[in-house]
C-alpha positions in Angstrom: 0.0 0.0 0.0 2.7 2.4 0.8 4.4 1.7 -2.5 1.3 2.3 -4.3 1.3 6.0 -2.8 4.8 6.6 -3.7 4.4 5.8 -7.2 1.3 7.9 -7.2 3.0 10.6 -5.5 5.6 10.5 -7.7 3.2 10.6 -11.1 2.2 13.6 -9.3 4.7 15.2 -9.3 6.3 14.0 -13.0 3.1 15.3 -14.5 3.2 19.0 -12.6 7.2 19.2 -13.9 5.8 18.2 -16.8 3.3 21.3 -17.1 6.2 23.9 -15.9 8.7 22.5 -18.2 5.9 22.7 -21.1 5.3 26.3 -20.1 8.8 27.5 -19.2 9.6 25.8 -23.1 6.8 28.5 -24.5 7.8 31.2 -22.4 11.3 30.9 -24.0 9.6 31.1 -27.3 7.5 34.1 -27.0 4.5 32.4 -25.1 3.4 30.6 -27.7 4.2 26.5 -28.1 2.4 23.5 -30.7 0.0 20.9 -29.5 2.8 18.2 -30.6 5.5 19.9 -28.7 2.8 19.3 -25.6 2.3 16.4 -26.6 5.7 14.9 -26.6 6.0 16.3 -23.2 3.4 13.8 -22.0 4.5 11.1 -24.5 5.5 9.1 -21.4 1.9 8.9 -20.3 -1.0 7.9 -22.2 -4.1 10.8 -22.8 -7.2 11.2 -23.8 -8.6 13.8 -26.0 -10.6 15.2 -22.9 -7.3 15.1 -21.1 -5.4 16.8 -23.6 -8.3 19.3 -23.7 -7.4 19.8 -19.8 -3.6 20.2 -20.5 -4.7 22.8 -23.4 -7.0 24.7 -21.6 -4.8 24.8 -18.4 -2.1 26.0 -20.9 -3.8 28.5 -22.2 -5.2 30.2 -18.8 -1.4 30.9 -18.3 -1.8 33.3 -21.5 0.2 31.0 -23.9 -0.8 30.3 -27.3 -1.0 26.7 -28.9 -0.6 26.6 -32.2 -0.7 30.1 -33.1 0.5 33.4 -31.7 0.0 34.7 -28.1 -2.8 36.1 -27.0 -3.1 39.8 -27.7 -1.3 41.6 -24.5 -0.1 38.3 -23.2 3.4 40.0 -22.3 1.5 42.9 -20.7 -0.5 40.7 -18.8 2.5 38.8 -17.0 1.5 40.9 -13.4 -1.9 38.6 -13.4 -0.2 35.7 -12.1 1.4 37.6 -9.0 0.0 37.8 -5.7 -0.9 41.2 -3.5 2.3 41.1 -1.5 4.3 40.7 -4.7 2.9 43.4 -7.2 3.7 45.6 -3.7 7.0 44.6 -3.5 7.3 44.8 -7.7 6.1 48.6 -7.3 8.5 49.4 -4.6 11.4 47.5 -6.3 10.4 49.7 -9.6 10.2 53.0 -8.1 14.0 52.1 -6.8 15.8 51.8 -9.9 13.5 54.1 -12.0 16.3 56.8 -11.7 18.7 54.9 -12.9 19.7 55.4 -16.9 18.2 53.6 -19.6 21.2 53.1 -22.0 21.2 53.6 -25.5 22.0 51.1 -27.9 25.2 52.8 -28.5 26.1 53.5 -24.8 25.4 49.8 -24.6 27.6 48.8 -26.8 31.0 51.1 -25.7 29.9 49.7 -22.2 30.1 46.2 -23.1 33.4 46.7 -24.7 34.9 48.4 -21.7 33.2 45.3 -19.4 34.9 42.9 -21.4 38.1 44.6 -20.9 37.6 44.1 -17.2 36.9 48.2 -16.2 34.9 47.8 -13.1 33.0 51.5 -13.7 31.6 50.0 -17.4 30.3 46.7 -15.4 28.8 48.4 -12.6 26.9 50.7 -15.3 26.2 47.8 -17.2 24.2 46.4 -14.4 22.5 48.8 -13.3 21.1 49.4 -17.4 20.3 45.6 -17.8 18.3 45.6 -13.8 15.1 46.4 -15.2 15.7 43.1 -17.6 15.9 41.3 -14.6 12.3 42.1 -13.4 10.2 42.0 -16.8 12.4 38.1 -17.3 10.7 37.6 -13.5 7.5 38.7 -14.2 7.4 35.9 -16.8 8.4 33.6 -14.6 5.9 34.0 -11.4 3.3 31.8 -10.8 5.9 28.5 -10.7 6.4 28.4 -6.9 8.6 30.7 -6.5 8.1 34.7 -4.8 9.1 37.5 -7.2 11.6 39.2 -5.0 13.5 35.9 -5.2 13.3 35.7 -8.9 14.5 38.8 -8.7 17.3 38.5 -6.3 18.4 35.1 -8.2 18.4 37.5 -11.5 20.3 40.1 -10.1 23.0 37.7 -8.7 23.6 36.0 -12.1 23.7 39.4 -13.8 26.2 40.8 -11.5 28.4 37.6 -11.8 27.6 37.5 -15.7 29.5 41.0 -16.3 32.4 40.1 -14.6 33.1 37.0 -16.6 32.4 38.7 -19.9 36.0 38.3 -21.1 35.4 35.3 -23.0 33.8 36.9 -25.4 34.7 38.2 -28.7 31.9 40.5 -29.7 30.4 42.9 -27.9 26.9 42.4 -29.9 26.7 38.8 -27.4 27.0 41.0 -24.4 22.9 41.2 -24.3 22.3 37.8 -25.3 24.9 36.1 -22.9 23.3 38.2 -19.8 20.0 37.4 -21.1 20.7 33.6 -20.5 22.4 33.6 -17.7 19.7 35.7 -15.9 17.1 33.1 -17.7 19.0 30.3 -16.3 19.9 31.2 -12.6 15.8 31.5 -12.4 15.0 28.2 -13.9 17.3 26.9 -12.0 15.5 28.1 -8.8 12.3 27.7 -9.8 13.4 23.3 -10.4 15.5 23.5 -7.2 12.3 24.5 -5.3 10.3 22.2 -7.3 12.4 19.1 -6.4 12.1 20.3 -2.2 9.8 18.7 -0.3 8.1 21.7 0.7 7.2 22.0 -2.8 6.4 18.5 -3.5 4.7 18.7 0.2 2.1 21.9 -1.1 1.2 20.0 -4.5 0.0 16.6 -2.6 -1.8 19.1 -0.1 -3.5 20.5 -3.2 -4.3 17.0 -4.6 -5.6 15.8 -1.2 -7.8 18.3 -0.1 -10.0 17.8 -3.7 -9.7 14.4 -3.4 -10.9 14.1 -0.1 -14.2 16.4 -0.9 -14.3 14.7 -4.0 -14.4 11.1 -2.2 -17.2 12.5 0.3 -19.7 13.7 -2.3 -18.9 10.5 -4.2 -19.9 8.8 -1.3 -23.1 10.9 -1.2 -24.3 10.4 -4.7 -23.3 7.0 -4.8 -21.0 7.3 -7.9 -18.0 9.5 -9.1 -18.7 12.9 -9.6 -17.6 15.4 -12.4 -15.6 18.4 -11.8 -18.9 20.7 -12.3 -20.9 18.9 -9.3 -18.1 18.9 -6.9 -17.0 22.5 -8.2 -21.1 23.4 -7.3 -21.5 21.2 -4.1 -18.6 22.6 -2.5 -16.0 25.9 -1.9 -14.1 24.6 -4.3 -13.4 26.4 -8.1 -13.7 24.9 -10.9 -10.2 25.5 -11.9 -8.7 24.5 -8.5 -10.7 21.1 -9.6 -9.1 21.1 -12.9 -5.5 21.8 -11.9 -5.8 18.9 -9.4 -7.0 16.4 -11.5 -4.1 17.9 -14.1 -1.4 17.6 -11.1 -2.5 14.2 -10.0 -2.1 12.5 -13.2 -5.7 12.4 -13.8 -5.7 9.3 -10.9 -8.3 11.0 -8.4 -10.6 8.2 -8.3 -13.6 9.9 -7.8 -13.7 12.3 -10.5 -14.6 11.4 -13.2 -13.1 13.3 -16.5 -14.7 12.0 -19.5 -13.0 10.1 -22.0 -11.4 8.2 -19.6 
């Protein structure tokens, strides 16, 4: 019995790194992605169409388009997915640095070519043109278990460390991309460090359990599984708290029942 929850447990949590890994991959490519790029993601499991239509719809509420462009003001939109506390700290952290300079792409460029040359005036000017990258690259970010201010923090690290080590490049036109990247990476990396901790792994069984448990006590009332809708109705539950469940668990809540299964 015990193995059977670990392996459950541990579907759980495949499929959810699944879903980030399918949504950081569109991120990286404008917020957009194909249904066959999703659905090599899941190739290791096999879905319905219904279930597909979950993953899609899931997808898509994280303003990513499938198939096609994203959504109109998808980029502009990136503040929905961030919580009270953060979008007051994001203000506060923006009214910070909004004296500093926004560089030119010429300035840019002569201070990329001093960086590389190691003058520690060009870095520090450097960083301080590329901080507000940091914050729009953690906007897109949020909503994966991590707060801003640490996406941010993790950003800012990477850039500073990024500018130092600049010397191993040849042109200064790869200055942008190479601290692009490294601020991209140091917050994936986060964001899949936090993912793998137990606290994490700890939160998404919470959230499986609790509709599971409601799920399992109105089954037990109607004498049959019940569809997301009833329990969604019957309880405080929302519908999309339902849906992300059943998306998280691996579609294995017994008493749900998603059609097509």
């Amino acid at each position: 019995m015990e193995d059977k929850k670990q392996d459950t447990r541990e579907q759980e949590l495949r499929f959810a790194k699944t879903l980030e890994e399918v949504r950081k991959k569109a991120i990286a490519n404008g917020n957009t992605i194909t249904s066959k790029e999703i659905q090599d993601a899941f190739s290791w499991q096999e879905l319905s169409e219904d279930q597909l239509k979950l993953i899609y719809d899931y997808i898509r509420s994280k303003k990513i388009g499938i198939d096609e462009e994203a959504p109109e003001g998808a980029a502009d939109n990136a503040e929905d997915m961030l919580s009270e506390t953060e979008r007051d700290y994001l203000q506060e952290y923006l009214d910070e640095i909004a004296l500093l300079p926004v560089l030119t792409d010429g300035e840019e460029r002569a201070l990329a070519m001093a960086a590389m040359n190691g003058e520690l005036d060009a870095q520090h000017r450097l960083i301080e043109g590329h901080l507000r990258d940091v914050v729009d690259l953690a906007k897109l970010y949020a909503g994966q278990g991590v707060f801003l201010e640490d996406l941010i923090g993790e950003g800012n690290t990477a850039l500073a460390m990024a500018v130092t080590n600049l010397g191993a490049l040849e042109d200064p036109e790869e200055v942008s991309g190479t601290l692009g990247k490294m601020m991209m990476d140091a917050m994936e990396r986060l964001i899949e460090e936090t993912f793998d901790s137990s606290r994490t792994g700890n939160k998404i069984a919470d959230e499986v359990n609790e509709v599971a448990d409601k799920a399992r006590e109105l089954a037990e009332a109607y004498g049959r599984k019940v569809t997301p809708e009833e329990l969604a109705q019957a309880t405080d539950l929302s519908l999309s708290k339902i849906e992300e469940a059943v998306l998280l668990s691996g579609f294995k809540i017994e008493d749900i029942e998603v059609s097509g299964r």
